[in-house]
C-alpha positions as CSV (number, residue, x, y, z in Angstrom):
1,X,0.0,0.0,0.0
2,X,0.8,4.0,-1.0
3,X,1.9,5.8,2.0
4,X,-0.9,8.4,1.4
5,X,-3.7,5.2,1.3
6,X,-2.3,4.2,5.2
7,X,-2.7,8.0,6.0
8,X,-5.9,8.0,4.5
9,X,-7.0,4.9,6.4
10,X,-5.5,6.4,9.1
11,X,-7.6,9.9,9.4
12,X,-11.0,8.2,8.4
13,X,-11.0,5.8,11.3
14,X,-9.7,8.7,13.2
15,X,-12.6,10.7,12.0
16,X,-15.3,7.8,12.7
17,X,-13.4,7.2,16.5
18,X,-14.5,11.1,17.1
19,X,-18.1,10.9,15.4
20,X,-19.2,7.7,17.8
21,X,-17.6,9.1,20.9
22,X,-19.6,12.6,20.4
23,X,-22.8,10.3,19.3
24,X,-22.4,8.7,22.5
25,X,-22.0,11.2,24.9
26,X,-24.5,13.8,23.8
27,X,-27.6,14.2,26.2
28,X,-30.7,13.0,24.9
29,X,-34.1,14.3,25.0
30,X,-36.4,12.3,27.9
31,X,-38.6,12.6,30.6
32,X,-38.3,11.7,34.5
33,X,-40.0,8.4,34.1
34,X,-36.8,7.5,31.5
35,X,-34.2,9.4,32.8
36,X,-34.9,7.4,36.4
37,X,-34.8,4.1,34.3
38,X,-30.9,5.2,33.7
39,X,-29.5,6.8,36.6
40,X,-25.8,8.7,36.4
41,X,-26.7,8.8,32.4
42,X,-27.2,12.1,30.8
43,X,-30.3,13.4,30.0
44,X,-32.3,16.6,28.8
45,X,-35.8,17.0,30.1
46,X,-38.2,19.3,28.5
47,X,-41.0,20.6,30.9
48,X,-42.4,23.7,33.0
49,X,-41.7,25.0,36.6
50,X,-44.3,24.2,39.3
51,X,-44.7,27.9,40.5
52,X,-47.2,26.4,43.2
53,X,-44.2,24.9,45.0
54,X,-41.2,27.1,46.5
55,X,-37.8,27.9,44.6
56,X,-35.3,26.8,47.8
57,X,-32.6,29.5,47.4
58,X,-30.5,31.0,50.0
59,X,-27.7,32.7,49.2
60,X,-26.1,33.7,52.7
61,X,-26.4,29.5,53.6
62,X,-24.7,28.5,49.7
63,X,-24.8,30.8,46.5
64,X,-24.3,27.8,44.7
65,X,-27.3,26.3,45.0
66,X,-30.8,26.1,44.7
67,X,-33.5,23.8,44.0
68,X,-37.5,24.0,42.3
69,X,-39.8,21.5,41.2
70,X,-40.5,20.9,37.9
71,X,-43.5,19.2,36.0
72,X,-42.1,17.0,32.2
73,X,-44.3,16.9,29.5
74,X,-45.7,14.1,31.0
75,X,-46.9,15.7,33.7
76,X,-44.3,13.9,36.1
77,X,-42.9,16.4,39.1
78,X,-39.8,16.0,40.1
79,X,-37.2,18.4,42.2
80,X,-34.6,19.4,40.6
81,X,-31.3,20.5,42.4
82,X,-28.4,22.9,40.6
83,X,-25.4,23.5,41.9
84,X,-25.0,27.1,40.6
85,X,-26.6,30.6,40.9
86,X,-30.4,31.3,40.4
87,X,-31.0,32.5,37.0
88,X,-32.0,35.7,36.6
89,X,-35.9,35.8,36.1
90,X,-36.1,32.4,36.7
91,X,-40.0,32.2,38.1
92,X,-41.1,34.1,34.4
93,X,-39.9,31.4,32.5
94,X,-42.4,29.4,30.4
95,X,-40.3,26.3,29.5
96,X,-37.1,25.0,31.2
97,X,-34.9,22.5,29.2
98,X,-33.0,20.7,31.9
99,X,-29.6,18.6,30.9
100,X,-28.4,16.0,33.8
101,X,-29.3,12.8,35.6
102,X,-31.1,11.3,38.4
103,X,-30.2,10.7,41.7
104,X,-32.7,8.7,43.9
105,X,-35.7,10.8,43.7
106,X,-34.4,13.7,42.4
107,X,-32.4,15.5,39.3
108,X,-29.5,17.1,39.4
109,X,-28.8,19.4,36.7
110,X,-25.6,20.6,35.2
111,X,-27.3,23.0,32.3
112,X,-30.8,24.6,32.4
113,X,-31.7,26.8,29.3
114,X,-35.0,28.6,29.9
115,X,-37.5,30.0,27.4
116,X,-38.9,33.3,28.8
117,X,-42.0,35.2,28.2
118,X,-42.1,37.0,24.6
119,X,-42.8,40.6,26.6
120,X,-39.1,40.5,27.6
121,X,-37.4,39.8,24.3
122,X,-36.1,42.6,22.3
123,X,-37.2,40.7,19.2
124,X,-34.0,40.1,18.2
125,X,-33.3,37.2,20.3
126,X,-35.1,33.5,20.8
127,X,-35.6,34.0,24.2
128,X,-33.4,31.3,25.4
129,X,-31.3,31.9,28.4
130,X,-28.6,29.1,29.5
131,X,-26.7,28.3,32.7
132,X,-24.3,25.9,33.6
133,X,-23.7,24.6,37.0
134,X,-20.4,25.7,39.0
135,X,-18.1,23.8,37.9
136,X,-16.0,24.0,41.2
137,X,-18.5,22.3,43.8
């Protein structure tokens, strides 16, 4: 064989190697009721925040933290913990998109992206806001 068909060879497989591992570690979309089926795997969960029920936020105790509950589509509650700040606005959101896993009962989350009322867009925008957790705790 051509050194340039082993190179080839080479960067294709290479190429495939990097398309799988990216395939298999991307979050999928789920709801509780799955993502509880699969514990420590990543998931995204689609679904509203139950405004009935309190946001548990203290700041002075740990900034890094806070918890909600959230209904899926399904219409499954579950509380959800991040360990990160409070978005901004975060009771006017109309849809939260979760990305994390279950632990026991609950979800911990390591992203949430929130769609927010149209009235505070500027139009230009989709409406989306996203957070990461803290990295650090």
């Amino acid at each position: 064989m051509k050194k340039t068909h082993i190179i080839a060879i080479i960067l294709i497989a290479v190429a495939i190697g990097a398309i799988i591992s990216m395939v298999s570690d991307a979050a999928t979309y789920a709801d509780f009721e799955t993502a509880e089926k699969f514990p420590g795997k990543e998931f995204q969960v689609v679904g509203q925040l139950n405004k009935d029920k309190d946001i548990i936020y203290d700041p002075e105790v740990n900034a890094n933290q806070f918890s909600f509950f959230m209904v899926d589509n399904n219409g499954l509650e579950r509380k959800v913990v991040f360990n990160g700040t409070k978005p901004q606005d975060f009771e006017r959101s109309e849809q939260v998109v979760i990305t994390g896993h279950t632990e026991g009962a609950e979800f911990t989350a390591e992203k949430i992206l929130m769609k927010c009322p149209s009235k505070y867009n500027d139009g230009h925008s989709d409406g989306l806001t996203e957070i990461t957790a803290d990295q650090n705790s």
